[in-house]
N, C-alpha and C positions, 0 to 999 in steps of 0.2 A: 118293304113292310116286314119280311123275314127278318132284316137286321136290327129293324127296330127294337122287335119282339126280342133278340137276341143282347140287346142292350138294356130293355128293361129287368128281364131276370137276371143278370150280371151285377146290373145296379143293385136290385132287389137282395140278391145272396150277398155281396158284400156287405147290405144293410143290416141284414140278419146277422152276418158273422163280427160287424162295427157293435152292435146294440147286445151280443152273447159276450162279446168282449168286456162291453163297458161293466156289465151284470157278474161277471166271473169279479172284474174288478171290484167294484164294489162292496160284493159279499166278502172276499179278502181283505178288505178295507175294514170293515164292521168287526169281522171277528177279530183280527189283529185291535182295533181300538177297542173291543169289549175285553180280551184279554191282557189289555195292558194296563184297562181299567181298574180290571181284578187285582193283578198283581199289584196294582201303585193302595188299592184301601186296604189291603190285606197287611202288606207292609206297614202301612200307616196305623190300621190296629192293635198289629203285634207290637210295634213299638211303645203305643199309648199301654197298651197294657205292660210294658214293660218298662214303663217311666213311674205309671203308677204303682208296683211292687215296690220302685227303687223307693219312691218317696217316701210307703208304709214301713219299708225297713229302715230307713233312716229317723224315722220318727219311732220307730221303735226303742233302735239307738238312742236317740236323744233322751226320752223320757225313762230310760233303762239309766241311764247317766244322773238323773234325776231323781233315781230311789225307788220306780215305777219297774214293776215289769207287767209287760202286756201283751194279751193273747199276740200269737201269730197269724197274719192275716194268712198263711199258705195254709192252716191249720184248718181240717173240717171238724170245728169244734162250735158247740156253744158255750155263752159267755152269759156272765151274771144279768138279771135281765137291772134296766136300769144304768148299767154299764155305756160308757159310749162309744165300746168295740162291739156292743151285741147290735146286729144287723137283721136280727131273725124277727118274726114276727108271730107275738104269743099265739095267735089261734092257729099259725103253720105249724110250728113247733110242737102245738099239742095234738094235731092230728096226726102229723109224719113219728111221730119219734114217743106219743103216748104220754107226756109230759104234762102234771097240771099246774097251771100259772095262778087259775083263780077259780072263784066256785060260780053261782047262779047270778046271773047280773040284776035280778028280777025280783032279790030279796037282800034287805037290810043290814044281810048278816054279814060278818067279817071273820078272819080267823086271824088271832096275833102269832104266831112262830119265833121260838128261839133256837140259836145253833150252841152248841156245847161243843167248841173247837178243842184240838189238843195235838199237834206237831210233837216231833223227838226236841226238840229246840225246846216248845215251851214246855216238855216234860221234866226238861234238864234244868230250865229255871226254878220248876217249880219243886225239884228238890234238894238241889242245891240251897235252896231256901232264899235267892237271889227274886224269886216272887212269892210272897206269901199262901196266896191262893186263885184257882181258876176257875171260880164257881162264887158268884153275886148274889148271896140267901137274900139280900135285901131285895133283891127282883121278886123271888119267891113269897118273899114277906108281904111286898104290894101288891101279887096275884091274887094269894089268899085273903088279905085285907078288904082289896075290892071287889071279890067275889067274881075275878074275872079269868072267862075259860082261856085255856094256852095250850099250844102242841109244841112238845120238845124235842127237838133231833140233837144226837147223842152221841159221838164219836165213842168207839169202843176201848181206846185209851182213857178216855175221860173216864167213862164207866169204872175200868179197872183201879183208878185214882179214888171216886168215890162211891164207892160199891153201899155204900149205905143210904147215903140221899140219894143214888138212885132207886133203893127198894124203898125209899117214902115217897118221891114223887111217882112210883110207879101204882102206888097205893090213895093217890089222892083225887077223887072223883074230878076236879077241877082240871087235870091236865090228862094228855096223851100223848105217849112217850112214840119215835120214832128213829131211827137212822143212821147215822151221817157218816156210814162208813167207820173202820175201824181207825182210822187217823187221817189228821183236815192234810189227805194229797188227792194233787190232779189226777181223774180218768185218763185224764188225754190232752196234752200241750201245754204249753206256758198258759198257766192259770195263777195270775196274783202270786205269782213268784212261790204256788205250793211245789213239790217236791213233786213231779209226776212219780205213780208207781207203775211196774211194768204189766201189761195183758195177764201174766198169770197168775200175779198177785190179785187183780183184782174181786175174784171169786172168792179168796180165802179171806178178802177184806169184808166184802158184804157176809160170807158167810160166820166168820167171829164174831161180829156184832150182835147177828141174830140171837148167836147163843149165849152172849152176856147179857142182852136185853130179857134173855127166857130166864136164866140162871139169879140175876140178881131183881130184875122189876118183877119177873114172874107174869110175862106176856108173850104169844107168839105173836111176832111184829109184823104187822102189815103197812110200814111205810118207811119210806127213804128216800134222801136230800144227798146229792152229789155235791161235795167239797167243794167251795165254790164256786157252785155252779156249771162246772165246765164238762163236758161229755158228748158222746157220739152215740148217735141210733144203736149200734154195738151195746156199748156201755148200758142201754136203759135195756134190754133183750136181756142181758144178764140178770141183773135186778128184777126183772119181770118171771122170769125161771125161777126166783127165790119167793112168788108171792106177793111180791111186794108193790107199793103204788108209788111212781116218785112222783114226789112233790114238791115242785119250784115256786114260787112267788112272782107279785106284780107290783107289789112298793118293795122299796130298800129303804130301812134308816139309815144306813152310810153310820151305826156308829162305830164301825171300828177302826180305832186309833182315833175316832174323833173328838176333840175336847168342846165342841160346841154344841152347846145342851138343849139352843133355841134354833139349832139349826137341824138335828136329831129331830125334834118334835116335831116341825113343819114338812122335815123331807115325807114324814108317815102323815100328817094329817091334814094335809094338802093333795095328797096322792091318791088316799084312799078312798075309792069306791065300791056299792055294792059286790060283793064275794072274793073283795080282795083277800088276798096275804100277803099278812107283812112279815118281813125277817127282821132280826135282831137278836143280839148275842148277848149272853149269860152268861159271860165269862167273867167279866168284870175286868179292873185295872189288870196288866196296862193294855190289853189287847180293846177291850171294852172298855171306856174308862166312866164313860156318864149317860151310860144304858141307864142305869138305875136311878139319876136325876129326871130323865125327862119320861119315863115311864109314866109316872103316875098323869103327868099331862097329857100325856097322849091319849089316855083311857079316858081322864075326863073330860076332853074334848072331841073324841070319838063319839061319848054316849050321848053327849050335847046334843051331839049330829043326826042323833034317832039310832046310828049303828048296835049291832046284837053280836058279843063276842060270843066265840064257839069254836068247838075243836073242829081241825082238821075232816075228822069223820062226819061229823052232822055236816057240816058246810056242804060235803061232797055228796051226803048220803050213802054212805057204804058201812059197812060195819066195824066198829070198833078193835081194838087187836084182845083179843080174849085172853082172859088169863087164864094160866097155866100153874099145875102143883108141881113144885123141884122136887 
């Protein structure tokens, strides 16, 4: 009987030390395949994300080959919206980084927007006399004609080229002068092949402007338009320290450089809806070449639609930029 009992607990502790065995094993088993798990997706995602860079920079390349230059995917920038590098999404964009795309969804009204672009390039054409002029009166002439409100943003090169029409459009109840930095360069990254300028110019760029908008329209300015669109939460923080509201868009005409005058009209009047803005350039040839052809369509096929043009300010509700005595 004693050795029975002496066999069953023998039996018993082996069983216990068979079945702590098997348990030690197994958990070794688990962690080993959970860590090798890890290590094999991890791998496998650094390389996906690392095939997908290669292919963004190759297509970079390619369309760079092509006469395109385009944003940098590595770049923490935003891009023209409308653009098919812009990834962001207008209502994030305007709450993170203070940005407005458009106005009240809930009324009729629209705002039209033109850019008064101006580069050392197209300064140089433009008096070399290699381009006659970079300023479209005939745009002006159909705002006034049909009685239709516009906001203007105003590279501060341009200004200094035409310091007269700007103190008449800054005098003309129909428009509201804005912006666009003191020459059309990148904030920040490859932007539409502009010229980036460096962090410390940028301050002296927004702040020149102000003072030729006060000096020659005889406004202090409360609005500004990043150079084609491109800029970092940084970038608008600076602008914001000056006063000022920036203001981006939700249609694009696409007319620049574009010769298609029925494809112009449709990108804006296809597009737009309640509080939109829309961009388009005043420059006129050859940067802008048939701005001024589909103009007049677009307005009378906008008002068809019930749409109500209006300045920048009314759209948003904030106050207009006050005029100032030089």
């Amino acid at each position: 009987m004693f050795g029975l009992k002496e066999n069953i607990e023998k039996d018993y502790k082996e069983l216990v030390s068979d079945l702590t065995g098997h348990l030690v094993y197994t958990i070794l088993v688990v962690v080993f395949s959970s860590s090798l798990t890890f290590f094999l997706l991890r791998t496998f995602f650094n390389q996906t994300i690392k095939y997908i860079r290669l292919t963004n920079t190759i297509t970079a390349i390619n369309s760079q080959k092509e006469g395109q230059v385009m944003p940098s995917t590595e770049e923490g920038l935003y891009t023209e919206r409308g653009s098919p590098y812009d990834n962001r999404t207008v209502e994030g964009a305007t709450e993170s980084a203070k940005v407005i795309f458009h106005g009240p969804r809930d009324k009729k009204d629209i705002a039209l927007t033109f850019d008064a672009e101006m580069t050392d390039g197209m300064k140089a054409a433009l008096l070399s006399g290699k381009v006659k002029s970079s300023y479209d009166k005939r745009i002006i002439d159909i705002l006034i004609k049909t009685k239709t409100k516009a906001t203007l943003f105003l590279t501060g090169m341009w200004i200094e080229l035409y310091p007269d029409i700007t103190r008449e459009l800054g005098k003309n109840p129909l428009f509201e002068l804005g912006s666009h930095s003191y020459t059309d360069s990148s904030y920040h990254g490859f932007c539409y092949g502009l010229r980036q300028i460096p962090r410390t110019l940028a301050i002296e760029e927004i702040g020149a402007t102000e003072k030729l908008l006060r000096e020659h329209a005889g406004i202090d300015n409360k609005l500004f338009r990043f150079p084609g669109g491109c800029y970092t939460p940084e970038d608008v923080k600076l602008v914001n320290q000056a006063d000022d509201t920036v203001v981006h868009w939700d249609v694009v005409g696409a007319d620049g450089f574009n010769t298609n005058t029925e494809q112009i009209v449709n990108n804006v009047v296809n597009n737009t809806q309640n509080g939109s803005i829309i961009v388009l350039h005043m420059n006129g040839a050859p940067s802008a070449p048939k701005t001024y052809e589909a103009l007049e369509s677009i307005i009378t096929r906008l008002k068809a639609k019930g749409f109500n043009f209006v300045k920048i300010p009314e759209l948003l509700g904030i106050r207009e930029a006050p005029h100032v005595s030089n």
